[in-house]
C-alpha positions as CSV (number, residue, x, y, z in Angstrom):
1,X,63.9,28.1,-30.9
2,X,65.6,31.5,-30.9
3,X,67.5,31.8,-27.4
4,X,68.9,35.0,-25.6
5,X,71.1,35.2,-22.7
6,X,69.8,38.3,-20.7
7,X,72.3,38.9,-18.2
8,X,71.5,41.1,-15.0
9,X,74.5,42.6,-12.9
10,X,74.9,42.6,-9.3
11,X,76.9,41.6,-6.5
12,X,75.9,38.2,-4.4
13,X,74.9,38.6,-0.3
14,X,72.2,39.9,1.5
15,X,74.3,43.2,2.2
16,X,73.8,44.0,-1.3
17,X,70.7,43.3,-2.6
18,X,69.2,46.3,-2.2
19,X,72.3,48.3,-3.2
20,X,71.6,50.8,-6.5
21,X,75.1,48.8,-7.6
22,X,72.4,45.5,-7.9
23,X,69.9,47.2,-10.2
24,X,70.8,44.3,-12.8
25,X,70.0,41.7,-10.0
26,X,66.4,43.7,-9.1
27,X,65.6,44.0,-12.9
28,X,65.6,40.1,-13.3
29,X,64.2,39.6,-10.0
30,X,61.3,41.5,-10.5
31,X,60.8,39.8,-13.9
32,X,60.6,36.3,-12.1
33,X,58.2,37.5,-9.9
34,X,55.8,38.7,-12.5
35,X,56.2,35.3,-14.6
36,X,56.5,33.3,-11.2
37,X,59.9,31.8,-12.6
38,X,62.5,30.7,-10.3
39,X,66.5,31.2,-10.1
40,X,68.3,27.7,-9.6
41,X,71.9,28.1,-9.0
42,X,73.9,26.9,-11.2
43,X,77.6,27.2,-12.6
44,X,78.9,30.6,-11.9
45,X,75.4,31.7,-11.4
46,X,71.7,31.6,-10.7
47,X,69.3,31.1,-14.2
48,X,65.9,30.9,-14.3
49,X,64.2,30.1,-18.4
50,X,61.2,31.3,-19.6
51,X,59.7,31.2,-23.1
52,X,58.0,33.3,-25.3
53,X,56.2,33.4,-28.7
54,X,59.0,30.8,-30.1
55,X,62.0,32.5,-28.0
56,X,63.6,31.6,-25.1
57,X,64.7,33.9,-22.4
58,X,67.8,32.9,-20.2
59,X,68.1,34.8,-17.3
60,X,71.5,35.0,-15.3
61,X,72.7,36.7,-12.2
62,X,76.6,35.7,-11.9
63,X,77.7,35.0,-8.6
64,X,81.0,35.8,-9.4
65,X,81.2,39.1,-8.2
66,X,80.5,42.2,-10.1
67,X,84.2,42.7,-11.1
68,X,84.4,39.2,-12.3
69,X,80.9,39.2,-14.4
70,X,82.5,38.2,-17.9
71,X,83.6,34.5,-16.8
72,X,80.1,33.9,-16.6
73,X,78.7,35.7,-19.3
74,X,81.1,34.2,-22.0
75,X,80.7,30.4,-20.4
76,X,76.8,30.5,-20.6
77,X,76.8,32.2,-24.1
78,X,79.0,29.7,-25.3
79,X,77.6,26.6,-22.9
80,X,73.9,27.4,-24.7
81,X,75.5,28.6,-28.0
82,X,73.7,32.2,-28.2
83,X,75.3,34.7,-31.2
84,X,76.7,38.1,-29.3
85,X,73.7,39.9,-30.7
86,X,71.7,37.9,-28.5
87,X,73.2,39.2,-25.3
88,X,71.5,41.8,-23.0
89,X,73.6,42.8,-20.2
90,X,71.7,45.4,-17.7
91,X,73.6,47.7,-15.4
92,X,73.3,50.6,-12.8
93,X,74.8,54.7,-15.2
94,X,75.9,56.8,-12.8
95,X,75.8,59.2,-15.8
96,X,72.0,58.6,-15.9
97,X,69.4,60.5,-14.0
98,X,67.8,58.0,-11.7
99,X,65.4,55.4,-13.7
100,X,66.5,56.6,-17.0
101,X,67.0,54.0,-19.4
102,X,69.6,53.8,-22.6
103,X,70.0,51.0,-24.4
104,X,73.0,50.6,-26.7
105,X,74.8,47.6,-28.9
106,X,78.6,48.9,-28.2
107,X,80.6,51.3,-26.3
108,X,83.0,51.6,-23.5
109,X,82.8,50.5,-19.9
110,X,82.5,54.5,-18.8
111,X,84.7,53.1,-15.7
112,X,81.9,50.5,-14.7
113,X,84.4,47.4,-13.7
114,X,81.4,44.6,-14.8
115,X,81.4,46.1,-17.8
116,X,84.9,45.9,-18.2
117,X,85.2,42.8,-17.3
118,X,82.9,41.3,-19.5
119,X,84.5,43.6,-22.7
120,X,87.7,41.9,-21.8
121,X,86.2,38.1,-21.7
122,X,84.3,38.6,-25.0
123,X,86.9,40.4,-26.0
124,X,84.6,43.4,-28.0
125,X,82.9,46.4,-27.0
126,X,80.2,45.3,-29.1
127,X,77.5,43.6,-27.1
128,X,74.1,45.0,-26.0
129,X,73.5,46.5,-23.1
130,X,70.3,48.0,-20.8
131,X,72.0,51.2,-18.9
132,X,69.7,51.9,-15.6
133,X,70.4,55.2,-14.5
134,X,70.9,55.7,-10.3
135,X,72.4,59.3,-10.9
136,X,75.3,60.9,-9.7
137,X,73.9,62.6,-6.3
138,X,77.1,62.2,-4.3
139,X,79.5,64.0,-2.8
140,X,83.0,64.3,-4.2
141,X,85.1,61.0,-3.3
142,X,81.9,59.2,-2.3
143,X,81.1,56.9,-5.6
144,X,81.8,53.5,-3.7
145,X,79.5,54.4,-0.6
146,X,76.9,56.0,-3.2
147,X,76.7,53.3,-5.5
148,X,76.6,50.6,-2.7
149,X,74.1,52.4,-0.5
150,X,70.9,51.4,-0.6
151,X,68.1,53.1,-2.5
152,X,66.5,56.4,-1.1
153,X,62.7,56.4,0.1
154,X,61.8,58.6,-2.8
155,X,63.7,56.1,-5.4
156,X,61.8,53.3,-3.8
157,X,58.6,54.4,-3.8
158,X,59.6,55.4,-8.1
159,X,61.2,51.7,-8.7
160,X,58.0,49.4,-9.3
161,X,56.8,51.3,-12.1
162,X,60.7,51.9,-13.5
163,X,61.2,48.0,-12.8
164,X,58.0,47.4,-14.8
165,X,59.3,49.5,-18.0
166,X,62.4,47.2,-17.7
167,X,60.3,44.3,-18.1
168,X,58.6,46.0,-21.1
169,X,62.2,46.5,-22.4
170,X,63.8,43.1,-22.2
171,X,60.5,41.3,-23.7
172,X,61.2,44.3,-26.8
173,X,64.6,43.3,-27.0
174,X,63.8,39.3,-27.3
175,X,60.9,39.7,-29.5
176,X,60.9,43.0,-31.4
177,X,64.8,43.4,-31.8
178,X,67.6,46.0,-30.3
179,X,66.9,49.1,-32.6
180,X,63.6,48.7,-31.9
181,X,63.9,48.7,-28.4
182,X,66.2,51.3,-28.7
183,X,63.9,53.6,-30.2
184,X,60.9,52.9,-28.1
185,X,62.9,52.7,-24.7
186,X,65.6,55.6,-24.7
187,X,65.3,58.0,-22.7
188,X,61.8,57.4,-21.1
């Protein structure tokens, strides 16, 4: 059975889980919800398995810390012995309009310190990832308070059908394959 680490980024707490900077976290939430799969913590994080047409999917949510995302990611890929290309790491784009979606197999961490953490633990730039935009509406100096407030009424009330597309996605991704995904998910 073909298995796939699928790796959602957030930060641990209450005070944060409905933070745009958690959109990783909210993505595999919602996901377990659906599938009515739960999160059992673990080492350096909570998983939760489910499977699919001969594939299995392993959710994690470190609880490292966002900064410190990587230790987790590279002990779980190695702990259940998944190849790189298997790996789906999903984060919040500040350089994407809000819900927008871009998938992508390599590139740099575009100043996003999970991102740059886990690039230094693996040790490449080349690893899939599921960008989920939350925009750039700030005001100059503000990033921190922007990208750890919580989500506006108007994003809210937009999420559960953005949050359902992801879903879409990561099942594409497992079953259908990255440039697939790629090409069906980008930009809608």
């Amino acid at each position: 059975m073909k298995k796939f680490l699928i790796v959602g980024l957030g930060n641990i707490g209450e005070k944060y889980q409905n933070t745009r900077h958690n959109i990783g976290f909210k993505v595999l939430d919602y996901f377990a919800q659906k599938e009515d799969l739960t999160f059992e913590t673990q080492k350096l994080g909570d998983l939760a398995t489910y499977k699919l047409k001969g594939r299995t999917f392993i959710f994690l949510k470190p609880n490292t810390y966002m900064n410190l995302s990587g230790k987790a990611v590279l002990y779980w890929l190695t702990k259940e012995k998944i190849p790189l290309e298997n790996l789906l790491v999903i984060t919040d784009d500040l350089n994407l309009p809000f819900g927008s979606i871009r998938v992508k197999t390599k590139g740099s961490d575009g100043g996003h310190n999970g991102l740059k953490d886990i690039q230094n633990k693996l040790n490449t730039v080349k690893y899939n990832r599921f960008r989920f935009g939350i925009s750039d509406t700030f005001s100059k100096g503000r990033q921190v308070d922007y990208v750890l407030g919580d989500w506006t009424e108007q994003e809210n009330k937009n999420l559960k059908e953005r949050l359902e597309k992801s879903v879409e996605l990561i099942k594409s991704f497992v079953l259908a394959g990255v440039n697939h995904t790629m090409n069906s998910f980008n930009g809608k």
